[in-house]
Residue, then its C-alpha position, 0 to 999 in steps of 0.5 A: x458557493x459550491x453545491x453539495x454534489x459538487x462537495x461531495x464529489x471532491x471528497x469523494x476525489x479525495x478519498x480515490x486519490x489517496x488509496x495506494x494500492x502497491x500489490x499484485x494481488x487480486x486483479x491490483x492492476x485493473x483495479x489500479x486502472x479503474x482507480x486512475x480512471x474514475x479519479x481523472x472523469x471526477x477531475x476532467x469531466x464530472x466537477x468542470x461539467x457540474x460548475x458549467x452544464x451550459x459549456x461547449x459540447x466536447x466530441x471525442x474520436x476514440x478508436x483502434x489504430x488505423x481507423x481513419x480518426x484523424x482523417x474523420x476529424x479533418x473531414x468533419x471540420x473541412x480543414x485539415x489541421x489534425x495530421x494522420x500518423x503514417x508511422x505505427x503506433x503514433x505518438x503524436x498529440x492530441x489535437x481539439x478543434x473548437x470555434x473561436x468563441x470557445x477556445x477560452x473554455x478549453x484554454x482553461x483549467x475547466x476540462x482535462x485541466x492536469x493537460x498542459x495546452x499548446x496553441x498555434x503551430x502544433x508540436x507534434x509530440x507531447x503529453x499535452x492538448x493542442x487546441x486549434x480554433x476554425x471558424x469552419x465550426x459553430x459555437x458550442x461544438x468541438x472536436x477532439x482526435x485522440x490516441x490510439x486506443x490499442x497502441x502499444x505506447x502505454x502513455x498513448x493508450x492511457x491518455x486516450x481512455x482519459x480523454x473518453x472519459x471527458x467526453x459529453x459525446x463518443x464518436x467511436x471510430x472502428x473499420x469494417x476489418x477491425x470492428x469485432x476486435x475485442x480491444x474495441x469493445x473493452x471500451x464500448x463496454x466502459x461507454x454502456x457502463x457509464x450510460x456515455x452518449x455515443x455515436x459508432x463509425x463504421x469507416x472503410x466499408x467496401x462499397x455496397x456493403x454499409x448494410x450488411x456490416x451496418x446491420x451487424x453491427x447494430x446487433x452486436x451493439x444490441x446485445x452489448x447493451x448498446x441498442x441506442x447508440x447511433x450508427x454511421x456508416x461510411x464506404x471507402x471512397x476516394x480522398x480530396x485534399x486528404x477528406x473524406x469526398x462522400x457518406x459525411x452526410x447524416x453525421x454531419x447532418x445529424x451533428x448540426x442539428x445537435x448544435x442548433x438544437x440547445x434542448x437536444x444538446x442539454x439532454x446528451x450533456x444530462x445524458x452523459x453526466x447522469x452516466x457517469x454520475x450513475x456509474x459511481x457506486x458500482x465502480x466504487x464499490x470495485x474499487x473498494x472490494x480491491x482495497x480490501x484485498x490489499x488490506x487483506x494480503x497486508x494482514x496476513x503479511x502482518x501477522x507472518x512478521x509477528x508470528x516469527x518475531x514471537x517465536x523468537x521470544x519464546x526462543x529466548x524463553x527457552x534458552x533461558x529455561x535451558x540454563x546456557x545463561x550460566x555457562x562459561x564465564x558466568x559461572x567463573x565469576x559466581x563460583x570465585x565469589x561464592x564458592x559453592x560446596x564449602x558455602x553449602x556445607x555451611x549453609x546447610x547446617x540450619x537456618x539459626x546459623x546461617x548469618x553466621x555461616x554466610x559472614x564466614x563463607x563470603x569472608x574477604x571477597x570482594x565486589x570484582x568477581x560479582x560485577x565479572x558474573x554479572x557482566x557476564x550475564x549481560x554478554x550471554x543474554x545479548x548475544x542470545x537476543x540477537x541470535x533471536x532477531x536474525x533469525x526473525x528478520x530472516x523467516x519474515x523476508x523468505x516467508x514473505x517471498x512466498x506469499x501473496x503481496x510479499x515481493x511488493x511489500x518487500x521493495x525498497x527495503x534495506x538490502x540488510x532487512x533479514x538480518x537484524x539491525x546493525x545497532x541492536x546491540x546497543x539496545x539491547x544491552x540499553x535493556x539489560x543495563x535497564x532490567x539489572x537497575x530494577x532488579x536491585x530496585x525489587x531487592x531494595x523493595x521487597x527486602x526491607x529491613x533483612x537487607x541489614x543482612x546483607x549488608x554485613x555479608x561480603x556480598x552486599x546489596x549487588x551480590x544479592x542482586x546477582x543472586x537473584x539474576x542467577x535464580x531466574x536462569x537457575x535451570x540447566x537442561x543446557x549443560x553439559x559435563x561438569x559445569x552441570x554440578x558446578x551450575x547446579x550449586x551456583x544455583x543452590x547458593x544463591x537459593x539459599x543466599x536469597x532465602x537468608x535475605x527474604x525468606x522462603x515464600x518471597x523468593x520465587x515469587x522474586x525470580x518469577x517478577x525479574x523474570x518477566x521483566x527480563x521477557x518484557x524488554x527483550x520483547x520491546x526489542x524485538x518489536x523494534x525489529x519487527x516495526x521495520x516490517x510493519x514500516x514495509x506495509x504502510x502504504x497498504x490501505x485499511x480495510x476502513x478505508x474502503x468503508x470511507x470510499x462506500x460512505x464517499x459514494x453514498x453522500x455523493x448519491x444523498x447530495x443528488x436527491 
């Protein structure tokens, strides 16, 4: 049965694991650093601590390239079984020494468990854990060479600050010529940040010069928070069997009695887990601010997508007061099947007559003209549509270019993402077919019995139909020459067709409902464009869940009172 903290902290786990964080915005790759960072020590250090506070103390050597770590570890252990590297930067696997006694603990799947293990011969190269037992160490006590902090192998560096971050102990390694180096202190600082017991080697001093460098030292450790670190200091001296011969005294004093002091060696492992512990609201609530930048960017990037492809409703809106629709074979068709100055004289002559005078007007047509007009309608406004879409999917891509995020956002995108899809046509006229039936419907309903007038008209229920579609486009800001009076007719009849039918009142507020209907599916293909956008976009972490990450941290500080 697990502890509340120990649930707390898995959750918690949980909610860092499945934050992605895919752009450079605001300090995204510290915050993807310390993300990774603060994920591993739950993994490595935290939860396998929690479940065994009585497990072997685990000393890691940390420190810059050339610092003399694998020679320190050999040293300390009186055998060499972790090898220097002599080429730069080394690449070799870690090496974890430990007694006999313990090596089922650190074969197991209790600290660093995502490291795969080797045993017995050490490969050399890996991205694993090699673990050596020596009898030359006492139970409760190993020791673990590690990368280079400031190697040029990302992979190198990456595992040695994972390795830190398992540690009940540092024993951090620099030289007298390196250790001002600002990457050295980068990781000092994460030590002070997490409250980490911490031991600092000073090795290669010149000799008679362990004082001065020591004392400064200590004063640079003093100011960086770190007055409680203990401070060892070793002059360059000869080498026996490739060990260190002088000044391994009071470290390896000092360890030993860590070792047969079981009280001590509970306080530095209290000490260490208490830190790390500690640490978690602050880094939290880093990463949480991060995540809220990325949610940020990704709303703005959002609302970018929207704007064009809401401006490209209005632009078919425009088009559509424009009335361009009309133009061309549209009006061929509606004008050879109603004809417009005979039928308006006609019709014109009083509303007594007008049955009459549409019967004698339509007189003989047929419905082939009607479907052509319509048809027509459909290709104009499809193409209309279309137009619209490209132009979106364009502005969206070179916009998003420019902003914050946008060339994240963009990756593995379709190489045809600024263009419109490639089967938007057949939606499109889907959604016109769709809108031209309920057109019809709305003259079916709204008509009643006066559609007993339009079905003794040659035109039909389909002509009144289209009479209707013709008035919703009845504008013709869009035309030009002579199709403006033939349009501006073809309008006038079917005013007048419409009024015969449902009177003067019913009919703008018919082409107003059609209208927005039309608007209405155009604009449900647009937003199955943009979706495409918004598909970009999804692995872009709300600004909710860095409301989870605080409320994650907050239960995991509860579970510990």
């Amino acid at each position: 049965m697990t502890s509340p903290l120990v649930d707390e902290l898995r959750a918690l786990r949980q909610h860092v694991g499945d934050l992605d964080l895919p752009l450079d915005v605001g300090g995204a790759d510290d915050a993807r650093r310390a993300q990774h960072e603060l994920a591993e020590q739950i993994d490595d250090y935290l939860l396998p601590k929690l479940d065994r506070l009585d497990a072997p103390l685990l000393a890691v050597l940390g420190g810059s390239t050339g610092a003399g770590k694998s020679t320190l570890t050999n040293s300390l252990i009186g055998e060499n079984l972790s090898t220097p590297g002599v080429l730069r930067p080394t690449t070799r696997m870690p090496v974890l020494v430990c007694h006999p006694e313990d090596e089922a603990w650190f074969l197991g799947e209790g600290v660093l468990p995502d490291l795969p293990r080797t045993t017995g011969e050490n490969p050399g190269h890996g991205a694993g854990l090699h673990v050596v037992t020596s009898q030359n160490l006492r139970p409760g006590l190993a020791f673990l060479d590690s990368p280079d902090i400031d190697s040029v192998e990302v992979a190198n560096h990456d595992l040695a600050a994972q390795l830190l971050g398992a540690a009940d102990l540092w024993l951090f390694v620099t030289t007298a010529a390196r250790y001002a180096d600002a990457v050295p202190w980068e990781y000092l600082g994460r030590a002070q940040e997490r409250s980490v017991a911490l031991s600092v080697i000073i090795n290669r001093i010149p000799a008679g010069s362990e004082s001065e460098i020591g004392s400064h030292l200590s004063d640079m450790l003093a100011e960086k928070g770190l007055k409680d670190a203990r401070l060892f200091t070793i002059a360059e001296g000869e080498l026996a069997d490739g060990r260190l011969v002088n000044g391994l005294n009071p470290l390896t004093s000092w360890l030993d009695a860590l070792v047969q002091d079981a009280g001590a060696r509970a306080q530095m492992v209290r000490k260490s887990l208490d830190g790390a512990l500690d640490s978690l609201p602050d880094r939290v609530e880093a990463l949480a601010g991060a995540v809220e930048v990325q949610s940020s960017s990704g709303d703005a990037l959002r609302s970018f997508a929207e704007q064009q492809y809401a401006e490209g409703l209005e632009r078919v809106d425009r088009e559509l007061d424009s009335g361009t629709l009309l133009r061309g074979e549209v009006l061929d068709r509606w004008t050879e099947h109603v004809g417009t100055g005979e039928v308006m004289e006609k019709l014109q002559r009083g509303v007594g007559r007008i049955k009459h005078a549409i019967v004698s007007a339509f007189k003989g047509s047929t419905d082939q003209p009607n479907q052509e007009a319509k048809g027509a309608l459909e290709s104009n406004l499809s193409i209309l549509v279309r137009d619209a879409a490209d132009n979106a999917a364009l502005e969206v891509v070179e916009g998003w270019e420019t902003m914050p995020g946008g060339v994240e956002a963009l990756e593995g995108a379709s190489a045809n993402l600024n263009r419109a899809t490639t089967d938007i046509r057949k939606r499109i006229e889907s959604e016109i077919e769709s809108w031209q039936a309920e057109v019809l419907q709305l003259v079916n309903e709204q008509a009643g019995s006066r559609l007993a007038i339009a079905r003794t008209l040659s035109l039909g229920i389909n002509g009144v139909g289209v009479a209707l579609m013709v008035a919703v486009f009845s504008q013709t800001g869009g035309i030009t020459g002579g199709e403006v009076a033939v349009a501006g007719g073809t309008a006038a009849v079917s005013q007048t067709v419409l009024t015969a039918v449902f009177g003067d009142n019913a009919v703008s507020a018919l082409a107003r409902e059609a209208r927005t209907r039309l608007l209405t599916r155009v604009q449900s293909v647009l937003d199955s464009e943009r979706a495409r956008f918004g598909a970009q976009l999804g692995k872009i972490p709300s600004a909710e869940a860095a409301g989870e990450l605080r409320s994650a941290a907050q239960a995991v500080e509860a579970a510990r009172s």
